[in-house]
C-alpha positions in Angstrom: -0.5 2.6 -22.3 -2.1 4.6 -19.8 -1.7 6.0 -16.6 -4.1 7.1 -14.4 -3.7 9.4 -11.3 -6.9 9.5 -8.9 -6.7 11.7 -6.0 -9.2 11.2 -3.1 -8.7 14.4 -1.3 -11.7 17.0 -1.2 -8.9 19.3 -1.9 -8.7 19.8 -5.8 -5.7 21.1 -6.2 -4.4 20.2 -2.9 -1.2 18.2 -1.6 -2.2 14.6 -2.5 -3.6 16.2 -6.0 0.2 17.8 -6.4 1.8 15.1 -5.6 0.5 12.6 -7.9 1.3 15.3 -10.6 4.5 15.0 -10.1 4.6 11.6 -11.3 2.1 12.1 -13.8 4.4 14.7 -15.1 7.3 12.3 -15.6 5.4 10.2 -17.5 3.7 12.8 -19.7 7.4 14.1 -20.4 8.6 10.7 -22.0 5.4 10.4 -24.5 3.2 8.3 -22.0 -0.7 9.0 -22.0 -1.9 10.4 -18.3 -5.0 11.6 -17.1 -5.7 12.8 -13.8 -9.4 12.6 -11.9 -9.3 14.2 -8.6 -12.7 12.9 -5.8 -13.2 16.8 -5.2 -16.5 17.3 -5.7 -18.0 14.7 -7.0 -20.5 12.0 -5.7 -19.5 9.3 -4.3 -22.5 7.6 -2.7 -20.9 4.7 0.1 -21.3 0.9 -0.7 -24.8 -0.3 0.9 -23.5 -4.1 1.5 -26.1 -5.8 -0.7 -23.9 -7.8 -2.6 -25.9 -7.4 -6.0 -22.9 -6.5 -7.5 -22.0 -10.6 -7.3 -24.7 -10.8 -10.0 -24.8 -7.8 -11.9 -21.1 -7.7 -12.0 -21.2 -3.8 -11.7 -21.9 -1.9 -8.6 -25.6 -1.2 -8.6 -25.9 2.4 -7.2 -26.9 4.9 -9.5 -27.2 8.3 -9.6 -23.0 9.6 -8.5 -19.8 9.7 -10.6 -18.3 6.0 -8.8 -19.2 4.5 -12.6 -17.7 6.7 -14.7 -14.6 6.8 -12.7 -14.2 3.4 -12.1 -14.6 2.9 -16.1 -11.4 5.2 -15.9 -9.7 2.8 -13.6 -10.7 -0.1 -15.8 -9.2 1.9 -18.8 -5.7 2.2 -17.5 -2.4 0.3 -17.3 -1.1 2.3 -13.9 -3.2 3.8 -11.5 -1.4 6.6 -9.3 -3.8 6.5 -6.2 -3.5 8.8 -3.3 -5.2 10.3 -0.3 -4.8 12.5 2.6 -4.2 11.3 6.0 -7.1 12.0 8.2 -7.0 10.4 11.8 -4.7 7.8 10.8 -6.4 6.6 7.8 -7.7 7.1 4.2 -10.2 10.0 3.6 -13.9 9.5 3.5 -14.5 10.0 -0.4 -11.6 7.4 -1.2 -12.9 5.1 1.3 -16.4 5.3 -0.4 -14.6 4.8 -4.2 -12.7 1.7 -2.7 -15.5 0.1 -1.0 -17.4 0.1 -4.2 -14.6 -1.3 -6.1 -15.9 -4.7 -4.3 -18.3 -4.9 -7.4 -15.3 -5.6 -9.5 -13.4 -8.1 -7.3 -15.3 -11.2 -8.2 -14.5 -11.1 -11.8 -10.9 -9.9 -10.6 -11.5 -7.6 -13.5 -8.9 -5.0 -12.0 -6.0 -7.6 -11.7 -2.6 -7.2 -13.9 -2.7 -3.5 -13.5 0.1 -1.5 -11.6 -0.3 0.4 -8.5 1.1 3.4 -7.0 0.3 4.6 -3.6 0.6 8.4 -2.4 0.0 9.2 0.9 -0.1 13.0 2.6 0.1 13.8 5.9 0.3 16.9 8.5 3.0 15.0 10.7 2.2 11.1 11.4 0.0 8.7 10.2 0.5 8.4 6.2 2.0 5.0 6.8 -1.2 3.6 8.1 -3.2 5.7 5.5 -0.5 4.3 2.6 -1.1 0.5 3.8 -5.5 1.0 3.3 -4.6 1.8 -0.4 -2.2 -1.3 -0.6 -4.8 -3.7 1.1 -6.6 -2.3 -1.6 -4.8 -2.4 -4.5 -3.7 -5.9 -3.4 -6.8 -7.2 -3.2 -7.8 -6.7 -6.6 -4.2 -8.0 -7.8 -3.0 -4.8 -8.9 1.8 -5.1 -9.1 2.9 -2.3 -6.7 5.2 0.1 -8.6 5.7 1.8 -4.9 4.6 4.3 -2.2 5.5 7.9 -2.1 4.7 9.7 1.4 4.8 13.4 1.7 4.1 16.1 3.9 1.8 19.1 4.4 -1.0 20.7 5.5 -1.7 23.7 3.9 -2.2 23.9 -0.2 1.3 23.9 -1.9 3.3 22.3 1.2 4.3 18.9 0.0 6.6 20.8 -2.9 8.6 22.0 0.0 8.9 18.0 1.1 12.1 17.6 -1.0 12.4 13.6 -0.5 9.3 13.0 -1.4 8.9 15.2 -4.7 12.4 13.3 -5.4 10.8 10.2 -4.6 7.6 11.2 -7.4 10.1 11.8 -10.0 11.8 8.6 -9.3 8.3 7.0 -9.3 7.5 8.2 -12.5 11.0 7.1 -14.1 9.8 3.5 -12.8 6.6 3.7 -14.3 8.2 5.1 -17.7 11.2 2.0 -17.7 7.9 -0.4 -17.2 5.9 1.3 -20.2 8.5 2.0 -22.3 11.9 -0.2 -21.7 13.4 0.7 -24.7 12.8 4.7 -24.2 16.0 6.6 -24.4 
């Protein structure tokens, strides 16, 4: 069992990137595998609407990192999924990973995987920005484990949000329960 957490901030080690640690965290403490990829500085070229990726099955762009991350998402059991909110919405970099993602909705090859949405903002907006990663993660048939919004602008700030770090560490307990029931 793995989980995955994939942050699409351009911020590394910013608030959606600290965040999703949290959870990852939990479930590192009980035993459970985690790995976390964060969209900061890597390629990500947008989807070009050909629709190839009906025959080939796999997104045809070459040339950026989408591929090996979205082997990464294919890999795992939970996928911790989080963005930033920038006017109202998803960043640009996660928008471009999700878009692409369409290459692996005809085989519904992402379905029976759990979700978990994290969603940062300064002060409004991260409910619109969580419900893009649930249309998302609905589409391809993923189970929502939940949504954990936080607040914060500046590197570090969402660890002050003390709701919503309790709300990651309660996340991560759910995600432990489902991987391990029988873990004391």
């Amino acid at each position: 069992m793995k989980v995955l957490g994939l942050s699409g901030s351009m911020r590394k080690e910013g608030n959606t990137a600290q965040l999703i640690q949290v959870i990852l965290r939990q479930c590192k403490e009980a035993g459970i595998k985690t790995e976390f990829v964060s969209l900061a500085g890597k390629k990500i070229l947008p989807c070009l609407g050909c629709l190839k990726c009906k025959e080939k099955k796999w997104c045809v762009i070459e040339g950026d990192d989408w591929g090996s991350i979205a082997q990464k998402v294919l890999d795992c059991d939970v996928l911790v999924i989080g963005s930033p909110t920038y006017y109202y919405n998803i960043c640009g970099q996660l928008k471009n990973f999700i878009d692409r993602t369409y290459s692996l909705y005809h085989d519904h090859k992402l379905a029976g995987r759990k979700g978990v949405v994290v969603a940062i903002h300064a002060s409004a907006g991260a409910d619109r920005t969580a419900k893009t990663i649930e249309g998302f993660l609905n589409a391809h048939e993923f189970s929502s484990l939940g949504t954990v919004i936080g607040k914060g602008t500046d590197e570090g700030d969402v660890l002050s949000d003390a709701d919503a770090v309790r709300h990651a560490e309660k996340t991560g307990d759910r995600i432990v329960r489902l991987l391990r029931p029988h873990h004391d």
